[in-house]
Gaussian input, Z-matrix of N, CA and C with variables (Angstrom, degrees):
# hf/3-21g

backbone

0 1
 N
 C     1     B1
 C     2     B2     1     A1
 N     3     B3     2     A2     1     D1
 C     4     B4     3     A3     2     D2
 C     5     B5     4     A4     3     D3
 N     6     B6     5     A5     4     D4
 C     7     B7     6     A6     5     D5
 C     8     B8     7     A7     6     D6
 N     9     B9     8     A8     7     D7
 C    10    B10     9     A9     8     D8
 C    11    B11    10    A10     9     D9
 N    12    B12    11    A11    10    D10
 C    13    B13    12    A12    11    D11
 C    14    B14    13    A13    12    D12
 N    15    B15    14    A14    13    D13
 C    16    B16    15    A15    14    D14
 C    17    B17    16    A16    15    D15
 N    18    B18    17    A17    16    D16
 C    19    B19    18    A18    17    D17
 C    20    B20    19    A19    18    D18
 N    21    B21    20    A20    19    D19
 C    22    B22    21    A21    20    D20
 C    23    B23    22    A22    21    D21
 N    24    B24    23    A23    22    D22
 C    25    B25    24    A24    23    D23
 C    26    B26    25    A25    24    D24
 N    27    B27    26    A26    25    D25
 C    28    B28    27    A27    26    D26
 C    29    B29    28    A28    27    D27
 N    30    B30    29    A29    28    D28
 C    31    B31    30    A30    29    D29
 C    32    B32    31    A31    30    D30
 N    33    B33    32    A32    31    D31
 C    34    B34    33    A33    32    D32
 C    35    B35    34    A34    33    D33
 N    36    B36    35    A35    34    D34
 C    37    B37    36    A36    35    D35
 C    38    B38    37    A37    36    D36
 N    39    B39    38    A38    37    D37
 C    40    B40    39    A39    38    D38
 C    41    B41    40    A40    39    D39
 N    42    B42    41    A41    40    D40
 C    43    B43    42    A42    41    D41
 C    44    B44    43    A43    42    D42
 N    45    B45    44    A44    43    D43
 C    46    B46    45    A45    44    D44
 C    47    B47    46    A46    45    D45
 N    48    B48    47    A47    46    D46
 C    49    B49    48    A48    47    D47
 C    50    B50    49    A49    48    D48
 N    51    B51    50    A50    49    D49
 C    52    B52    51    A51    50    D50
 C    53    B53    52    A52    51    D51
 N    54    B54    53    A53    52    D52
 C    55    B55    54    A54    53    D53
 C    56    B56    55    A55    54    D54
 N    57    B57    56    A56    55    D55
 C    58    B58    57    A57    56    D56
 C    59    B59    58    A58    57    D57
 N    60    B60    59    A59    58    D58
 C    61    B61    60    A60    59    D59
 C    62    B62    61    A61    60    D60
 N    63    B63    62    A62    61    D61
 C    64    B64    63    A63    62    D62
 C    65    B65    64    A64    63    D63
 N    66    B66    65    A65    64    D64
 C    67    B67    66    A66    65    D65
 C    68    B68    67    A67    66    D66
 N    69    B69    68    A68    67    D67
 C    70    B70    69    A69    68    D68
 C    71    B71    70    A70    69    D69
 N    72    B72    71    A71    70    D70
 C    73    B73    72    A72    71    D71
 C    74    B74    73    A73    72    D72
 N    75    B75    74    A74    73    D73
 C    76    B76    75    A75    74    D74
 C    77    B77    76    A76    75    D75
 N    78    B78    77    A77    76    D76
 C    79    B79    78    A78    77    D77
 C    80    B80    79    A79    78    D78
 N    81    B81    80    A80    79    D79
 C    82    B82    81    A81    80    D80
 C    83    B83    82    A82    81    D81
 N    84    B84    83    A83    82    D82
 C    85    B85    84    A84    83    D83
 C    86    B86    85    A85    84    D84
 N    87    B87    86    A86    85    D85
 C    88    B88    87    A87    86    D86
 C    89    B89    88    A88    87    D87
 N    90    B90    89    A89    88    D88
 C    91    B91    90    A90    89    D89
 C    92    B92    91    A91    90    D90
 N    93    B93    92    A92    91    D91
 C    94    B94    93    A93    92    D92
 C    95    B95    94    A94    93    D93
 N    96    B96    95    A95    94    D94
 C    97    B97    96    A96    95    D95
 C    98    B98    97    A97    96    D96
 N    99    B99    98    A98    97    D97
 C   100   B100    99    A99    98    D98
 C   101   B101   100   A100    99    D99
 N   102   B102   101   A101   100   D100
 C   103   B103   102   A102   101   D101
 C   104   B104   103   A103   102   D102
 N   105   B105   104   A104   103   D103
 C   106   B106   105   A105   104   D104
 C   107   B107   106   A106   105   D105
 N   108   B108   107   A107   106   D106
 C   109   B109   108   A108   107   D107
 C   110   B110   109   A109   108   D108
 N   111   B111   110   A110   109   D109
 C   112   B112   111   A111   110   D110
 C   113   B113   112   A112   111   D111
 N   114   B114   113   A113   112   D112
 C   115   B115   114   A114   113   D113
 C   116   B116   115   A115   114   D114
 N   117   B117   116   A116   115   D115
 C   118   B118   117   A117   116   D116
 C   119   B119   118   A118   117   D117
 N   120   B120   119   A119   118   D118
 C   121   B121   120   A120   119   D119
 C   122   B122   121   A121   120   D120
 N   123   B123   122   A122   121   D121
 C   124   B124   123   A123   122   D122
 C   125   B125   124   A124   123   D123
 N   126   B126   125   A125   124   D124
 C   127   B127   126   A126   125   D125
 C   128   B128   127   A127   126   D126
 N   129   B129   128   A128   127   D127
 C   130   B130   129   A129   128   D128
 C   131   B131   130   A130   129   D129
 N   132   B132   131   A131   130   D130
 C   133   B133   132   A132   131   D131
 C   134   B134   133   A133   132   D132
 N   135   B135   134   A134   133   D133
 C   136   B136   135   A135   134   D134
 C   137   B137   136   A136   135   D135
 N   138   B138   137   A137   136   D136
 C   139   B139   138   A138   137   D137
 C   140   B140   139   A139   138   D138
 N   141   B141   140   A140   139   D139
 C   142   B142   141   A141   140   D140
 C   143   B143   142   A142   141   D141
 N   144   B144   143   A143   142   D142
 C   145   B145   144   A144   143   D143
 C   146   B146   145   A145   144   D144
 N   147   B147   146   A146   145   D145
 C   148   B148   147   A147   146   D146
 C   149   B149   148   A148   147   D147
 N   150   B150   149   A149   148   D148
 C   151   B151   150   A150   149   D149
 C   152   B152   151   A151   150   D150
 N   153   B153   152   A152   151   D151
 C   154   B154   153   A153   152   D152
 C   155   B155   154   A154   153   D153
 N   156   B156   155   A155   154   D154
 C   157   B157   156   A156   155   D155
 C   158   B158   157   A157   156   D156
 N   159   B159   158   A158   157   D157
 C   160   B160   159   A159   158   D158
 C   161   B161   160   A160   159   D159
 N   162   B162   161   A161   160   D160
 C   163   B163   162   A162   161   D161
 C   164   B164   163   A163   162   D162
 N   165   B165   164   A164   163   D163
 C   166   B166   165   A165   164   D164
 C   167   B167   166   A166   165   D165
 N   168   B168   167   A167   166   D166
 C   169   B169   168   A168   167   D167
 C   170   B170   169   A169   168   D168
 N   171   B171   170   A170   169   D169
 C   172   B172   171   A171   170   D170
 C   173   B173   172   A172   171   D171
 N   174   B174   173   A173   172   D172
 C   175   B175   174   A174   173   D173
 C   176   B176   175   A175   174   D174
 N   177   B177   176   A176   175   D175
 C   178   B178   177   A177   176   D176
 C   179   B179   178   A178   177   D177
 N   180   B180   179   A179   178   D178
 C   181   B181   180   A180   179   D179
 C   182   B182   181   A181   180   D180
 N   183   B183   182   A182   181   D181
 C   184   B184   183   A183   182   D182
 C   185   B185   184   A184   183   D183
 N   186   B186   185   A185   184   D184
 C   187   B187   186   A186   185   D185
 C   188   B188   187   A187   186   D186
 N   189   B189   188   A188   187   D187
 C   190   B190   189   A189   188   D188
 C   191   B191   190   A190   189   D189
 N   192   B192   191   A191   190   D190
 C   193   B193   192   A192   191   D191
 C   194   B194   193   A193   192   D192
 N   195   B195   194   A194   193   D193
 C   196   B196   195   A195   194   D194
 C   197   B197   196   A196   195   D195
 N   198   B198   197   A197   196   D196
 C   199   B199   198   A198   197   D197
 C   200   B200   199   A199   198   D198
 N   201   B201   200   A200   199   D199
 C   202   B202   201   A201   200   D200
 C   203   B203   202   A202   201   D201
 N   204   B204   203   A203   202   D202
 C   205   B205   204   A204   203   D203
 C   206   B206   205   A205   204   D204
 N   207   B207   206   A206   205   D205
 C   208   B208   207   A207   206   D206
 C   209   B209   208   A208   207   D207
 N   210   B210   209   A209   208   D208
 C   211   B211   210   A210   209   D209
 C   212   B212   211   A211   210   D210

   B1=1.4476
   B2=1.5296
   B3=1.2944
   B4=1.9002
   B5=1.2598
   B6=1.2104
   B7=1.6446
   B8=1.7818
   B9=0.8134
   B10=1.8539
   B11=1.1467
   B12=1.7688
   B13=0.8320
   B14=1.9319
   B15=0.9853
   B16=1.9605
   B17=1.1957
   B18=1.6582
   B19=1.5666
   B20=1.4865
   B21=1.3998
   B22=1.4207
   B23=1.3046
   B24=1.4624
   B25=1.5714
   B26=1.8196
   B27=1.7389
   B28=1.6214
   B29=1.3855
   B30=1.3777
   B31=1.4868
   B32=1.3698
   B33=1.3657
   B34=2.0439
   B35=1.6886
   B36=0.8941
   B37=1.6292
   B38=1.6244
   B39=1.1420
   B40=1.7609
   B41=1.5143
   B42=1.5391
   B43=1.6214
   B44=1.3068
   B45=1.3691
   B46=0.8329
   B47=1.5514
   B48=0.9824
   B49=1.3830
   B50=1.7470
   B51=1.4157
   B52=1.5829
   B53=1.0513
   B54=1.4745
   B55=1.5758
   B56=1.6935
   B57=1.7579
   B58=1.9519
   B59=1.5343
   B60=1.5714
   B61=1.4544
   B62=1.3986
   B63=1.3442
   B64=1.6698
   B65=1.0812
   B66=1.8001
   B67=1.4226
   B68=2.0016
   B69=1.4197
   B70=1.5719
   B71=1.2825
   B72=1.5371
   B73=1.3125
   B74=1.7901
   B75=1.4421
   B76=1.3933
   B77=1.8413
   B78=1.0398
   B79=2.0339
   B80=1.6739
   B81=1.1425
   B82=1.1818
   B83=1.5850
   B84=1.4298
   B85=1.5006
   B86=1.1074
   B87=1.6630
   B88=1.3043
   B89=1.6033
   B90=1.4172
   B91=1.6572
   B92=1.6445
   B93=1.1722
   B94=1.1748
   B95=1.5489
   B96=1.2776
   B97=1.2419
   B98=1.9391
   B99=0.8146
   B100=1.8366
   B101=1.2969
   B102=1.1781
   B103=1.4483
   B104=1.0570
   B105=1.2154
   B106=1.6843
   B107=2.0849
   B108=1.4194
   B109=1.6233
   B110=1.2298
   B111=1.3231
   B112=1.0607
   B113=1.3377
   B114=1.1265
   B115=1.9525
   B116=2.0068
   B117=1.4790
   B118=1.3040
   B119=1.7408
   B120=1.4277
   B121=1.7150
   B122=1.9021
   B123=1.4357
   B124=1.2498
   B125=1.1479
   B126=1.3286
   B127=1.6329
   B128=0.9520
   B129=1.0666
   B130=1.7849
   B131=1.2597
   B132=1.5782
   B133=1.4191
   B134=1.5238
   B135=1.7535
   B136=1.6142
   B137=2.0240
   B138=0.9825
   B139=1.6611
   B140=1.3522
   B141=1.7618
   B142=1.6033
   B143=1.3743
   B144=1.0282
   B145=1.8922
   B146=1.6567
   B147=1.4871
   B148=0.8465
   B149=1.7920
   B150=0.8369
   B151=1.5558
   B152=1.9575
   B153=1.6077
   B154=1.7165
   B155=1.2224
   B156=0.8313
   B157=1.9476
   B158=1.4088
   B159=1.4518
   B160=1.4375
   B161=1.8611
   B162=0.8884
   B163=1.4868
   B164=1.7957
   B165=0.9501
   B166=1.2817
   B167=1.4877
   B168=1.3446
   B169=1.5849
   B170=1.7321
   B171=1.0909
   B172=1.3280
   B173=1.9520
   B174=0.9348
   B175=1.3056
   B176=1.5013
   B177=1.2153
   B178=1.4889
   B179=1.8556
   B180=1.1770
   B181=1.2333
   B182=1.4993
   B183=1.5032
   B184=1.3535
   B185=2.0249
   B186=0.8082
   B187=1.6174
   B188=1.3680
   B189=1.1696
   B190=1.4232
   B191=1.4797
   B192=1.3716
   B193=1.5523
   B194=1.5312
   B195=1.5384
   B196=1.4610
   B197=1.5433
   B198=1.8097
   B199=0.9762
   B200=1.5821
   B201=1.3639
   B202=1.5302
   B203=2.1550
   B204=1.1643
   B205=1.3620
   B206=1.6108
   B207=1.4667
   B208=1.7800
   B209=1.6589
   B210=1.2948
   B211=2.0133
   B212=1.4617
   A1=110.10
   A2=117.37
   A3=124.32
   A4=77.87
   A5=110.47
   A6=114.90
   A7=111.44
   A8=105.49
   A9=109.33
   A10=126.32
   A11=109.90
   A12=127.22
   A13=104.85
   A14=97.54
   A15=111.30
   A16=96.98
   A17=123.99
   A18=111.84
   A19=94.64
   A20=135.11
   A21=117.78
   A22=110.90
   A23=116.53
   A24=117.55
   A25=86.27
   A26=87.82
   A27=102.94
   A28=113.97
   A29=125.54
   A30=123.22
   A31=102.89
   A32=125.10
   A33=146.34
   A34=85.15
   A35=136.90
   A36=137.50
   A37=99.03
   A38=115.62
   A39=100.79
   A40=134.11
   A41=108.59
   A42=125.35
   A43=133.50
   A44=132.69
   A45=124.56
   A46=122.96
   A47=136.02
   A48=166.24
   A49=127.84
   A50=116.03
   A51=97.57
   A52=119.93
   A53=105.57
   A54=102.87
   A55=96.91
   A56=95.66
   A57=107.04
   A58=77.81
   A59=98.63
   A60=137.18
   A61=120.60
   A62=115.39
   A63=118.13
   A64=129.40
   A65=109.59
   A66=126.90
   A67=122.31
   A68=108.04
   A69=90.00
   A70=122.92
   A71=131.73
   A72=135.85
   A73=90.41
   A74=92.94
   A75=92.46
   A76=114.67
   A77=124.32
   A78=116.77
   A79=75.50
   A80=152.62
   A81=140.18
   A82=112.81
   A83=115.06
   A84=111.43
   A85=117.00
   A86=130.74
   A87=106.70
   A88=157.60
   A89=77.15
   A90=97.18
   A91=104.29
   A92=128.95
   A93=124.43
   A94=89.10
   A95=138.28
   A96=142.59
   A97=100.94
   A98=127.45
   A99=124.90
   A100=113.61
   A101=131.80
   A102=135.88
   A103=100.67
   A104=138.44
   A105=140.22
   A106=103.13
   A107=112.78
   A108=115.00
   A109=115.00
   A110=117.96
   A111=153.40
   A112=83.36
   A113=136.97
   A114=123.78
   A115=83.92
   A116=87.16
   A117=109.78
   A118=116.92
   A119=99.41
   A120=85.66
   A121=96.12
   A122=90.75
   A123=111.54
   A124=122.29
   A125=131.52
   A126=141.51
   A127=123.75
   A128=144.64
   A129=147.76
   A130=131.21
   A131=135.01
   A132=125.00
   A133=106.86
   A134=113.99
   A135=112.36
   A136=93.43
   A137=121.02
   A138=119.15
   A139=116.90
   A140=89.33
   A141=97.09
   A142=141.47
   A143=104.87
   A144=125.40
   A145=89.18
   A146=137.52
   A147=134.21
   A148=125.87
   A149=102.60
   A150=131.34
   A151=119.10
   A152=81.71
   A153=92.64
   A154=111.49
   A155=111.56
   A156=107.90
   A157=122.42
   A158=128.14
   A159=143.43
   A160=100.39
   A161=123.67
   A162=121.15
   A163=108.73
   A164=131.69
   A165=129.47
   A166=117.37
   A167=98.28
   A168=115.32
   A169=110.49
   A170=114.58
   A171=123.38
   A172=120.92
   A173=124.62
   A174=133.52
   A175=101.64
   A176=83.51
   A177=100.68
   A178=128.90
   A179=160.35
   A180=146.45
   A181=77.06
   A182=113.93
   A183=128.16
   A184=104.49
   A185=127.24
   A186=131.00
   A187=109.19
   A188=131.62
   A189=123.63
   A190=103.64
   A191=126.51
   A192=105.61
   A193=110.50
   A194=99.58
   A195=121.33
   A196=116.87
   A197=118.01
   A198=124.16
   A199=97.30
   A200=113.52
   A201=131.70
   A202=92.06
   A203=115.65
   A204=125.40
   A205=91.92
   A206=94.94
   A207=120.90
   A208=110.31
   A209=95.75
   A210=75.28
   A211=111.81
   D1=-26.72
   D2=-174.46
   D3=-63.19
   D4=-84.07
   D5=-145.23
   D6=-51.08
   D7=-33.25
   D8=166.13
   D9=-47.05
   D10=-44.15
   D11=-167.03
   D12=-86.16
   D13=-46.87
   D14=177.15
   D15=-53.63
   D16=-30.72
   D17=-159.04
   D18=-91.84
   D19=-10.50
   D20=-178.40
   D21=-110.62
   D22=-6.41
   D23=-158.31
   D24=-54.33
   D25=168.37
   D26=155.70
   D27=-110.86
   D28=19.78
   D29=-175.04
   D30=-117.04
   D31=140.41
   D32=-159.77
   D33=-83.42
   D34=-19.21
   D35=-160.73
   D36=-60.42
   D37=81.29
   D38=165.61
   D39=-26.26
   D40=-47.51
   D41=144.78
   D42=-34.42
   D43=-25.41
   D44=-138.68
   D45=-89.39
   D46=-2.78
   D47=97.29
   D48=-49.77
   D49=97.04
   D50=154.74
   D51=-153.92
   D52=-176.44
   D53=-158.37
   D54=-94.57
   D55=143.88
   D56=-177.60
   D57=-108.12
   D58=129.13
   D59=141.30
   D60=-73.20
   D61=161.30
   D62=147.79
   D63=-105.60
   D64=15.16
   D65=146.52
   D66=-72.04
   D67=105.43
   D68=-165.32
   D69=-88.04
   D70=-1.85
   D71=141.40
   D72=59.98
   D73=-170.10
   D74=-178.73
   D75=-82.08
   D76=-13.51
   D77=-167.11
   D78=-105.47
   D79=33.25
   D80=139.12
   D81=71.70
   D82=-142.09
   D83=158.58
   D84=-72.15
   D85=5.85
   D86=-135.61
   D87=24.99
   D88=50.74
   D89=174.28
   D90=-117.54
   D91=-2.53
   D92=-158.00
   D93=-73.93
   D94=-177.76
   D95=-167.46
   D96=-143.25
   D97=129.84
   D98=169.59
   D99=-146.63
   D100=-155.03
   D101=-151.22
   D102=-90.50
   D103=119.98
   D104=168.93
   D105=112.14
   D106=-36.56
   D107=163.51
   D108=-96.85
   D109=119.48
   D110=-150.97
   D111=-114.31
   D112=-64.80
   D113=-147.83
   D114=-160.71
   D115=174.70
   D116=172.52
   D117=-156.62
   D118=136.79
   D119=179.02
   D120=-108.84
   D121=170.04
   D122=178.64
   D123=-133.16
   D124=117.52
   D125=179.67
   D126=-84.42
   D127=73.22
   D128=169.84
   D129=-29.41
   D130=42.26
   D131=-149.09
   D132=-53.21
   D133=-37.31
   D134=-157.97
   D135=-84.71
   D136=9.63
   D137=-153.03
   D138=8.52
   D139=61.91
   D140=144.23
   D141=-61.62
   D142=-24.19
   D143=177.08
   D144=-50.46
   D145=-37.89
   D146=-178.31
   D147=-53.12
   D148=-24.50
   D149=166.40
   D150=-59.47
   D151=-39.63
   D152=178.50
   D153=-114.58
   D154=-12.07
   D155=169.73
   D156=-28.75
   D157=112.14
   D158=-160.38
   D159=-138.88
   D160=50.84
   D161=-177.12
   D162=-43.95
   D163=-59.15
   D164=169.37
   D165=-28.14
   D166=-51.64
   D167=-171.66
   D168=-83.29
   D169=-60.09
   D170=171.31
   D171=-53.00
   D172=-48.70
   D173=-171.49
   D174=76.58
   D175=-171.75
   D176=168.81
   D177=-71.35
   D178=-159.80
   D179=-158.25
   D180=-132.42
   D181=155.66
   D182=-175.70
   D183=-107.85
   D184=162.32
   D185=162.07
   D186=-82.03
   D187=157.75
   D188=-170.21
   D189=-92.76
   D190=145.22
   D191=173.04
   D192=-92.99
   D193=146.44
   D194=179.86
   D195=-58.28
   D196=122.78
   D197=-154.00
   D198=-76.29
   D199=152.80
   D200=-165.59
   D201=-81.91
   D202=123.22
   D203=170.08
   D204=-57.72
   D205=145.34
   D206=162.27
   D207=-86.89
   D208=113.39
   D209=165.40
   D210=122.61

């Protein structure tokens, strides 16, 4: 599915798609967040998330806020 996905993106980001392991190596789950990632989404093909579902706890999903222009 990465590579499908890398092959259609419209973004130059070599990164921009990858695959999360449960090997955490150094980029972790890739959830960690740093200078230039702002957010990350996550696709569930097996909907395991289903497993952790806490609606009380979780809320609802937020929109990301729009990054502030430089300049």
């Amino acid at each position: 599915m990465r590579d499908v996905i890398n092959q259609m993106k419209a973004s130059a980001d070599p990164n921009y798609c990858q695959r999360v392991t449960a090997d955490d190596g150094e980029l972790g789950r890739g959830t960690r967040l740093y200078d230039g990632k702002d957010y990350f989404t996550i696709y569930d093909f097996v909907k395991a998330h289903h497993h952790f579902s806490d609606p009380e706890w979780d809320g609802e999903p937020l929109e990301p806020e729009p990054k502030a222009s430089k300049g």
